[in-house]
DSSP file (Angstrom, degrees, kcal/mol; ACC not computed):
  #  RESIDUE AA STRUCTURE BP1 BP2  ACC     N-H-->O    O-->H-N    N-H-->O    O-->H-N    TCO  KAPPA ALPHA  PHI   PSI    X-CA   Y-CA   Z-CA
    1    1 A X              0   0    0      0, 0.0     2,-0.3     0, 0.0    31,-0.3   0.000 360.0 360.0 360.0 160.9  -72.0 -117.1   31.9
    2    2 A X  E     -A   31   0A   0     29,-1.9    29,-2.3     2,-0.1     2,-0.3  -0.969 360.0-171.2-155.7 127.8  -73.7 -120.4   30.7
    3    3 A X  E     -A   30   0A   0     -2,-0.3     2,-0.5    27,-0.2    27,-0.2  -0.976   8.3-169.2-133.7 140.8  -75.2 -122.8   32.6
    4    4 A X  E     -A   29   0A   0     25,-1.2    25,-2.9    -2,-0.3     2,-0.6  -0.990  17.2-144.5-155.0 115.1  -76.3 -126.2   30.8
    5    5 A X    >   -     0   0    0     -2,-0.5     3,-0.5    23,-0.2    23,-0.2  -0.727  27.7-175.2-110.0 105.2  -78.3 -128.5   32.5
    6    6 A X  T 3   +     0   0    0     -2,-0.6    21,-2.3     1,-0.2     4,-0.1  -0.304  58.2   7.3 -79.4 152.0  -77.0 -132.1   31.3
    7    7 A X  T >  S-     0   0    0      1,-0.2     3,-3.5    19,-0.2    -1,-0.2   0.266  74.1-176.0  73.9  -2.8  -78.4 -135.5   32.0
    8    8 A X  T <  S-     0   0    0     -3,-0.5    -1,-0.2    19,-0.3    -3,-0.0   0.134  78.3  -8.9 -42.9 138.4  -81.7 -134.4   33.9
    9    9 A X  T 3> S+     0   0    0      1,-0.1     4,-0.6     5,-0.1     3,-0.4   0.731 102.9 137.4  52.7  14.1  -83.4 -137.4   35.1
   10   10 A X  T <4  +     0   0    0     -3,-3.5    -2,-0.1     1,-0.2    -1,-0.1   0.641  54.1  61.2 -82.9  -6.7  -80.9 -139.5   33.1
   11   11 A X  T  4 S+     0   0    0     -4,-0.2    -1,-0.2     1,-0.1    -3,-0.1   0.756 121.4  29.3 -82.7 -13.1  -79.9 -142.3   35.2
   12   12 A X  T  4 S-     0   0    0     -3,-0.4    -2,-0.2     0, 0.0    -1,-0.1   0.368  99.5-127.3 -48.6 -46.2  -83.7 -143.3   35.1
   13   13 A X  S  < S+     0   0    0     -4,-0.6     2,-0.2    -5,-0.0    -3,-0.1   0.073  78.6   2.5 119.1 -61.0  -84.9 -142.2   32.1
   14   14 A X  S    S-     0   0    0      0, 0.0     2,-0.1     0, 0.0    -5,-0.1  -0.915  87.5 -81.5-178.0 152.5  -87.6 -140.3   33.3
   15   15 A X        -     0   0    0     -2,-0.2     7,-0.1     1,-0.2     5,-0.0  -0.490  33.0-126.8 -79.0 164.4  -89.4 -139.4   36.8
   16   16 A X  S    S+     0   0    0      1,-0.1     2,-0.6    -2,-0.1    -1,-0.2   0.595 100.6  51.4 -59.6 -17.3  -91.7 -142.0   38.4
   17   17 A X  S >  S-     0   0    0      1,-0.2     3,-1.9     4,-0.1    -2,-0.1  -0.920  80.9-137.6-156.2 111.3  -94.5 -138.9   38.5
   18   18 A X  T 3  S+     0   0    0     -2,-0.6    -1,-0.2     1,-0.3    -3,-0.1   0.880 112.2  40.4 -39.1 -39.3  -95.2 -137.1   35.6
   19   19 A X  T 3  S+     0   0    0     -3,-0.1    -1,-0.3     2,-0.1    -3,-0.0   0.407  88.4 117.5-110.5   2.6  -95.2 -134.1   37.7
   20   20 A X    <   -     0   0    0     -3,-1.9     2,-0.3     1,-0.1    -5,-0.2  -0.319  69.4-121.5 -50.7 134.0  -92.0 -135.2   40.1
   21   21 A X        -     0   0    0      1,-0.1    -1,-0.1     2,-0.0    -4,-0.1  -0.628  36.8 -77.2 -75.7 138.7  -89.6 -132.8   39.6
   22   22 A X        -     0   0    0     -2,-0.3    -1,-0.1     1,-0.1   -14,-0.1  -0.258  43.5-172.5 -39.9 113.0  -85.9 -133.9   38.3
   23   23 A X              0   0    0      1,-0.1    -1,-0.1    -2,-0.1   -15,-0.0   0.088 360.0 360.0-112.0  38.4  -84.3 -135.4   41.5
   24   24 A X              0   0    0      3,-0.0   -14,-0.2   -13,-0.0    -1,-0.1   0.009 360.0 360.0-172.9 360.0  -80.9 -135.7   39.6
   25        !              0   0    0      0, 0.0     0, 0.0     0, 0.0     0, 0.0   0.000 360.0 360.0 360.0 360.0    0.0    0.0    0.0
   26   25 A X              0   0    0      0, 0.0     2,-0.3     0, 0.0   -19,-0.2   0.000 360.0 360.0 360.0 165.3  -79.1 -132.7   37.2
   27   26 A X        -     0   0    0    -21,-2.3   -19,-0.3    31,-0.0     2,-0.3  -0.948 360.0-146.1-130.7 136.0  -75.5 -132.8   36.2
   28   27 A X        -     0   0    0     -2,-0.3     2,-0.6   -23,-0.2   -23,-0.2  -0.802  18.8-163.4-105.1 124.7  -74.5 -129.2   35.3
   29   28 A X  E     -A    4   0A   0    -25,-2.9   -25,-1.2    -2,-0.3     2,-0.6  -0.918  22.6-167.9-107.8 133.4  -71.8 -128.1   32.5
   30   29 A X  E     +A    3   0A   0     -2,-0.6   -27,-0.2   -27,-0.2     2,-0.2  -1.000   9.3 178.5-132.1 126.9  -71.2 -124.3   33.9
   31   30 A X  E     +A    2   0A   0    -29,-2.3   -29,-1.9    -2,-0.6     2,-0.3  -0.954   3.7 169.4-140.1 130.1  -69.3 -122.3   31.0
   32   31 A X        -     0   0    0    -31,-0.3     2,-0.4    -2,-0.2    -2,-0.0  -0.981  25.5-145.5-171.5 165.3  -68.0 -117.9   31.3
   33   32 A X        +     0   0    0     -2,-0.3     2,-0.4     2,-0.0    -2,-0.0  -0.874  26.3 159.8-128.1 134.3  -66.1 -115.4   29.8
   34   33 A X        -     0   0    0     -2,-0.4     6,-0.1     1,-0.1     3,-0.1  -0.989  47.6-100.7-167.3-175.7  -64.6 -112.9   31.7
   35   34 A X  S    S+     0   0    0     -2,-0.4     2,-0.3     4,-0.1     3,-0.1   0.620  93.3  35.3 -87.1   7.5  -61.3 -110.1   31.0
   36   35 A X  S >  S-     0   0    0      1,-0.2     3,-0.8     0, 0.0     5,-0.3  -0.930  73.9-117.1-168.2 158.2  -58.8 -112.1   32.8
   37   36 A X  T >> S+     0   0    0     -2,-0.3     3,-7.9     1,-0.3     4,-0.7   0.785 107.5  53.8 -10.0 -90.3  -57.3 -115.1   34.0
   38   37 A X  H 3> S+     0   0    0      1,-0.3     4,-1.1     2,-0.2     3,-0.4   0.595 106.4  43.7  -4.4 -79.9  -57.9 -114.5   37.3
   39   38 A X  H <4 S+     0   0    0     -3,-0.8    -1,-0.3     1,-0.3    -2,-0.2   0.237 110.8  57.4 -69.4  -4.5  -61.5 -113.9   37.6
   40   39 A X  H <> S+     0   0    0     -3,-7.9     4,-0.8    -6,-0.1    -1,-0.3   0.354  99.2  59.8 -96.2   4.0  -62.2 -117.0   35.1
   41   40 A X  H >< S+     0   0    0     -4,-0.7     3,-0.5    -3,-0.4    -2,-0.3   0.897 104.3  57.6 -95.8 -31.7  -60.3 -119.3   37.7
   42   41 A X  T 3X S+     0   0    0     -4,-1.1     4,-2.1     1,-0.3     3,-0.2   0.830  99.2  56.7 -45.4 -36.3  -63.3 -118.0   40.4
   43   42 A X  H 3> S+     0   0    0      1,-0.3     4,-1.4     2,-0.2    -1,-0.3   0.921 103.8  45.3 -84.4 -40.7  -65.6 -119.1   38.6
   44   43 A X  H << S+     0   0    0     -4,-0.8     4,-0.4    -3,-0.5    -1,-0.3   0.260 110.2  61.8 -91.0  24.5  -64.5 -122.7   38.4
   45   44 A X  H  > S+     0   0    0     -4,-0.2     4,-0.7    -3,-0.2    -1,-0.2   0.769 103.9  48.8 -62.2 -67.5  -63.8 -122.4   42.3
   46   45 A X  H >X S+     0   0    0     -4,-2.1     4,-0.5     2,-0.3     3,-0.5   0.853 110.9  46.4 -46.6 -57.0  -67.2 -121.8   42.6
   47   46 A X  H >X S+     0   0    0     -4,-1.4     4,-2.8     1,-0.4     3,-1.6   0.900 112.3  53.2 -57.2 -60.5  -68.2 -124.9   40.4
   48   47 A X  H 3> S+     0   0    0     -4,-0.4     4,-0.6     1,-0.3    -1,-0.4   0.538 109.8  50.6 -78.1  -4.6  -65.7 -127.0   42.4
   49   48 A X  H << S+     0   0    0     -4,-0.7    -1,-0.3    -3,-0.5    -2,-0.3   0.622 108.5  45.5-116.8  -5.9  -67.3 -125.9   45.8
   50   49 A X  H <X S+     0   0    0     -3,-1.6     4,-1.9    -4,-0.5    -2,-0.2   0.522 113.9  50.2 -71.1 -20.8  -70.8 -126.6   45.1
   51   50 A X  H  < S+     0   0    0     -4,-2.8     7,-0.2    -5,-0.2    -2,-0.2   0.869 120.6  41.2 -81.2  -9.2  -69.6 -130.2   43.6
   52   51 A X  T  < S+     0   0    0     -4,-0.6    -1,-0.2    -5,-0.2    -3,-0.1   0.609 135.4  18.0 -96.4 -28.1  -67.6 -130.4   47.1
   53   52 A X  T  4 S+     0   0    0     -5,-0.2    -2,-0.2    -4,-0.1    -3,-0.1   0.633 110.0  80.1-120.0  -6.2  -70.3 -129.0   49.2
   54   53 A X  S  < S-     0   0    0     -4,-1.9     4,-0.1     1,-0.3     3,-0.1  -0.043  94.7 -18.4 -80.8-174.4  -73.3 -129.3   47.3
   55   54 A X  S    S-     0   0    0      1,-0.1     3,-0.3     2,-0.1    -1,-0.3   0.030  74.4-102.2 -36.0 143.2  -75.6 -132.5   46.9
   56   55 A X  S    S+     0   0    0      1,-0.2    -1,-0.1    -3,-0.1    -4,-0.0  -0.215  97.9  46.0 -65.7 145.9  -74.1 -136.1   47.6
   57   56 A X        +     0   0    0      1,-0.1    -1,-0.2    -3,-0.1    -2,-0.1   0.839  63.2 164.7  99.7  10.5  -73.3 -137.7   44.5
   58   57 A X        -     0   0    0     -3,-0.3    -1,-0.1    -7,-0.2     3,-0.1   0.087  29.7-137.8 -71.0 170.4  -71.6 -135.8   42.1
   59   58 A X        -     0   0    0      1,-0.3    -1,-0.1    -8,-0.0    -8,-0.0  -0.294  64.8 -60.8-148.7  59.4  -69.6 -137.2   38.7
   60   59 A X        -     0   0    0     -9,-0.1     2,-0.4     1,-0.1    -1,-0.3   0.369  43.9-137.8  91.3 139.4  -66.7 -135.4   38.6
   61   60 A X        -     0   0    0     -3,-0.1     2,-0.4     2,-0.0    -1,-0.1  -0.991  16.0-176.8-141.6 142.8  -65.9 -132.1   38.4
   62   61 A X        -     0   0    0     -2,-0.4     2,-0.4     2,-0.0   -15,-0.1  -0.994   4.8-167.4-140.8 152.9  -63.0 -130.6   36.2
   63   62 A X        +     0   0    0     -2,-0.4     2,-0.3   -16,-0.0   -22,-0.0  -0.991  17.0 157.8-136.6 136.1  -62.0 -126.7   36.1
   64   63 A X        -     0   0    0     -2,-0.4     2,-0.3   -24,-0.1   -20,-0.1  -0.928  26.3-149.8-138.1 160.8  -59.6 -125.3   33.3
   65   64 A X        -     0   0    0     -2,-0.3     2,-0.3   -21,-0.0    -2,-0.0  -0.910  19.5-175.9-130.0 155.8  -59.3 -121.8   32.1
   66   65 A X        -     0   0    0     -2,-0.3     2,-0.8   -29,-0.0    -2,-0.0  -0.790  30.4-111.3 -90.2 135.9  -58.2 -120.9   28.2
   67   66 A X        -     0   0    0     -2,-0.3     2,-0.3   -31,-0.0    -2,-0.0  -0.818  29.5-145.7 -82.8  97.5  -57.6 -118.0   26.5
   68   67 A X        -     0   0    0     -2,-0.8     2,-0.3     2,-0.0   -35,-0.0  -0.471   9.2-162.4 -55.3 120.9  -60.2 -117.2   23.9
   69   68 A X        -     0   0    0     -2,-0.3     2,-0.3     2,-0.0    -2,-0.0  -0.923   9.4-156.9-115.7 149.6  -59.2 -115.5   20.7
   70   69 A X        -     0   0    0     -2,-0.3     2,-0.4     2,-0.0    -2,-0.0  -0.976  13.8-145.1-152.4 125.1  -61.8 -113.7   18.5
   71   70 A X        -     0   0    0     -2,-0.3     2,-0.3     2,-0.0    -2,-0.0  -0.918  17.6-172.5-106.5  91.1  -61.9 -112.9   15.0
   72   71 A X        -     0   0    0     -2,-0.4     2,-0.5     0, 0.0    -2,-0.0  -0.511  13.2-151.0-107.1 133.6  -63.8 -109.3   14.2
   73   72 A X        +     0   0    0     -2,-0.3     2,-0.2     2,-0.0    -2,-0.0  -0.895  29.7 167.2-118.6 144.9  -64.4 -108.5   10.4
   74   73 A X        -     0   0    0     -2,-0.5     2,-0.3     2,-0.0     0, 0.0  -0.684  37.3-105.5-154.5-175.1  -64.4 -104.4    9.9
   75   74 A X        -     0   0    0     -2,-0.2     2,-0.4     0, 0.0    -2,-0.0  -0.890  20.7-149.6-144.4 129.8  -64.3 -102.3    7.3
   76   75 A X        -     0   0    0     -2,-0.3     5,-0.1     5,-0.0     4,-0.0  -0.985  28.3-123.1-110.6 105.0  -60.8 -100.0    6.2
   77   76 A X    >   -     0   0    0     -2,-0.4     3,-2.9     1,-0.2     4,-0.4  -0.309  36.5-116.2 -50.8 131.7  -61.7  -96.6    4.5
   78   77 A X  T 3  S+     0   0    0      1,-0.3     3,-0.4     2,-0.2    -1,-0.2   0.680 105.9  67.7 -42.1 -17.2  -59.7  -97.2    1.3
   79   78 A X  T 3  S+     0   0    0      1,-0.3    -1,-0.3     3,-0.1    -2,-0.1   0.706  91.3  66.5 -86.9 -15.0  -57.2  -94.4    1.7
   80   79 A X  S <  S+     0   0    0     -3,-2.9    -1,-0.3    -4,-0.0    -2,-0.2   0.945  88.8  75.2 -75.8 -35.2  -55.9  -96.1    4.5
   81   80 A X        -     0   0    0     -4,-0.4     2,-0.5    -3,-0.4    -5,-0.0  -0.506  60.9-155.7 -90.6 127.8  -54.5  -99.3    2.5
   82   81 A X        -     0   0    0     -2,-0.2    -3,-0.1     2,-0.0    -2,-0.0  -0.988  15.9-136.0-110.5 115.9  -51.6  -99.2    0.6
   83   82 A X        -     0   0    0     -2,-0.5     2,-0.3     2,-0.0     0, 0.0   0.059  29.0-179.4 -53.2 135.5  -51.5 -101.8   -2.1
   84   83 A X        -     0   0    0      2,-0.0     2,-0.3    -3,-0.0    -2,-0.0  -0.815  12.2-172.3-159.6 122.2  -48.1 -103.5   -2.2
   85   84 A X        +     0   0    0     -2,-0.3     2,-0.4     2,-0.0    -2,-0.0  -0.946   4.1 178.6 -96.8 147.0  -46.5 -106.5   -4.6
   86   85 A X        -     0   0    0     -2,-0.3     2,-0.4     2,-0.1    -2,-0.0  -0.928   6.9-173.0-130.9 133.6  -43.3 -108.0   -4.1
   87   86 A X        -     0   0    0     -2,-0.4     2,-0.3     2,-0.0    -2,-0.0  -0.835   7.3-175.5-146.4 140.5  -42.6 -110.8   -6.7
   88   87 A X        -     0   0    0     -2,-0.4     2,-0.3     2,-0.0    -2,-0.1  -0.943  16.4-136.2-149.3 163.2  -39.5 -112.7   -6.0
   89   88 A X        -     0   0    0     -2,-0.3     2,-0.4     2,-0.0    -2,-0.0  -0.621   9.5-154.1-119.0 152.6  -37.8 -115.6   -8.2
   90   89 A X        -     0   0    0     -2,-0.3     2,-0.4     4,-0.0    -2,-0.0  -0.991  12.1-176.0-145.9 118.4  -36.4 -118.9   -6.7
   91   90 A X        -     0   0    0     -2,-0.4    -2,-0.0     4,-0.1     0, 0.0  -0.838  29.1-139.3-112.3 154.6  -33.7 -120.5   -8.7
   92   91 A X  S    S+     0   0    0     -2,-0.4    -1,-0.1     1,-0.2     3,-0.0  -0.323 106.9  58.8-105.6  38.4  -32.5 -123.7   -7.5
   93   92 A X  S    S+     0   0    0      2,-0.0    -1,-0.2     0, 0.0    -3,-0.0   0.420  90.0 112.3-111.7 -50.2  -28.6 -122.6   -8.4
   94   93 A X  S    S-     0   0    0      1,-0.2     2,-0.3     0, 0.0    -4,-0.0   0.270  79.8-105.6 -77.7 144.4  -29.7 -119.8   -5.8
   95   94 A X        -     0   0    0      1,-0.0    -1,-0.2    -3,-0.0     2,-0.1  -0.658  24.5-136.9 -37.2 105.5  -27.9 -119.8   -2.5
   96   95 A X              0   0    0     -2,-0.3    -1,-0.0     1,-0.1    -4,-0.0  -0.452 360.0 360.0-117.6 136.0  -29.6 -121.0    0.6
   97   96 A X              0   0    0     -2,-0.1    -1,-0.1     0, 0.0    -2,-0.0   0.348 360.0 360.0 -93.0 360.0  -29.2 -118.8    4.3
């Protein structure tokens, strides 16, 4: 999970007191998990602190995506069989 805190103190600028704490964050809340399901909780969650949390929200949106993931490995050679297929394209040739 990933929690990003965007805009602190941005409608301002900055706090009034150097040592004032941010009195407004807007949160980008981002997770992985092994199915559908259990990624749609998580933007539950998000949508019920922006419905029940602090006054004053900007929007809230919840999606889930499917992630796909590209893993580079290594094939002992004996496994690969080497294959060419060469084919010719005539433009006489018959179209299916």
């Amino acid at each position: 999970m990933r929690i990003d805190l965007i805009g602190s103190t941005s409608l301002h600028g900055r706090a009034f007191d150097a040592d004032e704490k941010p009195y407004e964050v807007r949160l980008r809340v981002a997770a992985r998990a092994p199915t559908a399901e259990l990624a749609a909780l998580i933007g539950e969650e998000v949508e019920a602190l922006y419905t029940n949390g602090p006054a004053g929200g900007g929007g809230a949106r919840k999606y889930v995506s499917e992630q796909i993931g590209i893993v580079s490995t290594l094939i002992a050679r004996e496994r690969v069989r080497a294959e060419v297929t060469v084919r010719e394209w005539s433009p006489h040739a018959e179209t299916v």
